[in-house]
C-alpha angles and dihedrals in degrees: 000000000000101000112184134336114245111230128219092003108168099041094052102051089046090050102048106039109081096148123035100194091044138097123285135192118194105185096192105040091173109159098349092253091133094029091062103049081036088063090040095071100037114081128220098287094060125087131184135187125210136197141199139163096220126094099209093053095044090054102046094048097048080061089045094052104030096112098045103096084200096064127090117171127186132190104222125086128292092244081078092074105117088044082055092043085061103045085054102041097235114142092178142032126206096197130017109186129182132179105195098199129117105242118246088233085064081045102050102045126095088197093052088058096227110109123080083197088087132040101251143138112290111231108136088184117137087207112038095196091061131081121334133308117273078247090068098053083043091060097034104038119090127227100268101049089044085051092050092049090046098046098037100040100030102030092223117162087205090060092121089045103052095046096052091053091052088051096058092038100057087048082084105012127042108224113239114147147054081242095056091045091051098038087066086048095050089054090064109033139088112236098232089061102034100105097052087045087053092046098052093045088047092051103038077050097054092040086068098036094051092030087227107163091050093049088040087059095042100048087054097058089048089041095057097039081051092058127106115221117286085019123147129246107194127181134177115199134189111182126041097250096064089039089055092047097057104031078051099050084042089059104045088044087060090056125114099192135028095180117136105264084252109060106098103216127025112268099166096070082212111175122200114244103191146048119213107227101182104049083186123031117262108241138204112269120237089259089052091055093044087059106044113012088189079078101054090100105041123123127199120210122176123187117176124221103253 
């Protein structure tokens, strides 16, 4: 079973390993796609630990490990990662690498509750024994929150719109299901634009569900305290916010100085801690694209530890 489709392979692997007997991090382990090129190139001195929330993934790749003596998974967030770093007695890491996209595997099936392709419940959650389903905020929430998560985490101009129909419609009905979410969707929205309406909804819903852009923030600030000199930060993004986020935090990391504009002389003694190696993104190619249409929007940023 073809799981999921690593993006942006190659380039990530070349631009993470500096080191091939050192220390590696890999905050989204999925399918083990990255993980396994990732290994290929380490030797037998090297060791990396990998994370992931979801229990599939976990699960495959500890099979798929099992008989790699370098390897160490765990199933809990990446924003353990300095409780994992203990455990494990790693001060440093050469290379932290994180591919922020849902696998197609969690897209794909109907079991996961991701899709809005089949009628099923409608849960969003990376770890399914933490918080609560995507369908309980649906049915507790009022107008204006779901407005604010819809808006801020999907970008859809018919934010307002949507969660006031969900509102009238749960007065009678408890939402429960992908169907009855897209049902509601479907009422207001041209066909022509009803996928990328779907798709916006879907993902602004599993942002708040998974707390994704707050983790994704705080992950960044342990992974960079957790580098060894000359280590490398990669990241791989899908949606803008996430992009914003990182491209944001790489920046800020690069500054020399956080003083007010009109302060005449530095006061903060502010050092810069990385150096941003990809002054662009790197992007899928065309052929990447052609093959697999899920990476048309990922960016690629790589800092290195000074």
């Amino acid at each position: 079973m073809n799981h999921h489709t690593p993006v942006l392979l190659k380039e990530s692997v070349v631009n993470l390993i500096t080191n091939k007997s050192g220390l590696y991090f890999e905050g989204t382990i999925g399918f083990g796609g990255h993980s396994e090129l990732i290994l290929s190139h380490l030797d037998d001195k090297a060791k990396f630990i990998g994370t992931d929330k979801d229990s599939n993934a976990y699960l495959h790749c500890k099979n798929k490990f099992k008989n790699d003596d370098r390897v160490r998974l765990y199933n809990t967030s990446f924003t353990n990662i300095s409780n994992i770093s203990k455990i494990e007695f790693i001060e440093k890491y050469d290379g932290i690498f994180v591919d922020l996209g849902v696998s197609s595997f969690q897209l794909d099936d109907k079991d996961s509750g991701f899709t809005f392709r089949e009628d099923v419940q409608l849960d969003l959650r990376m770890d399914k024994s933490k918080g609560e389903p995507a369908s309980f905020y649906l049915n507790k929430l009022a107008e204006k929150e779901l407005t604010e998560i819809f808006f801020k985490y999907g970008e859809e101009r018919n934010s307002k719109k949507i969660a006031n129909m969900i509102c009238d419609y749960r007065i009678n009905n408890k939402i429960k299901t992908t169907g009855q979410l897209k049902g509601i969707i479907e009422g207001i929205t041209p066909e022509k634009y009803l996928t990328k309406a779907l798709s916006r909804i879907f993902q602004a819903l599993r942002i708040y569900v998974n707390n994704e852009l707050e983790e994704l923030e705080e992950f960044l600030n342990k992974a960079v305290s957790l580098l060894n000199k000359n280590g490398r930060l990669v990241v791989i993004t899908f949606h803008s916010l996430e992009d914003r986020i990182v491209k944001d935090f790489l920046k800020e990391k690069t500054k020399d100085c956080i003083c007010p504009p009109e302060y005449p002389v530095c006061v903060c003694n502010t050092k810069p801690e990385l150096k941003i190696i990809t002054r662009k993104p790197i992007v899928t190619s065309a052929e990447e694209i052609k093959n697999n249409k899920r990476a048309r929007s990922a960016k690629l940023r790589v800092a290195e530890k000074i």
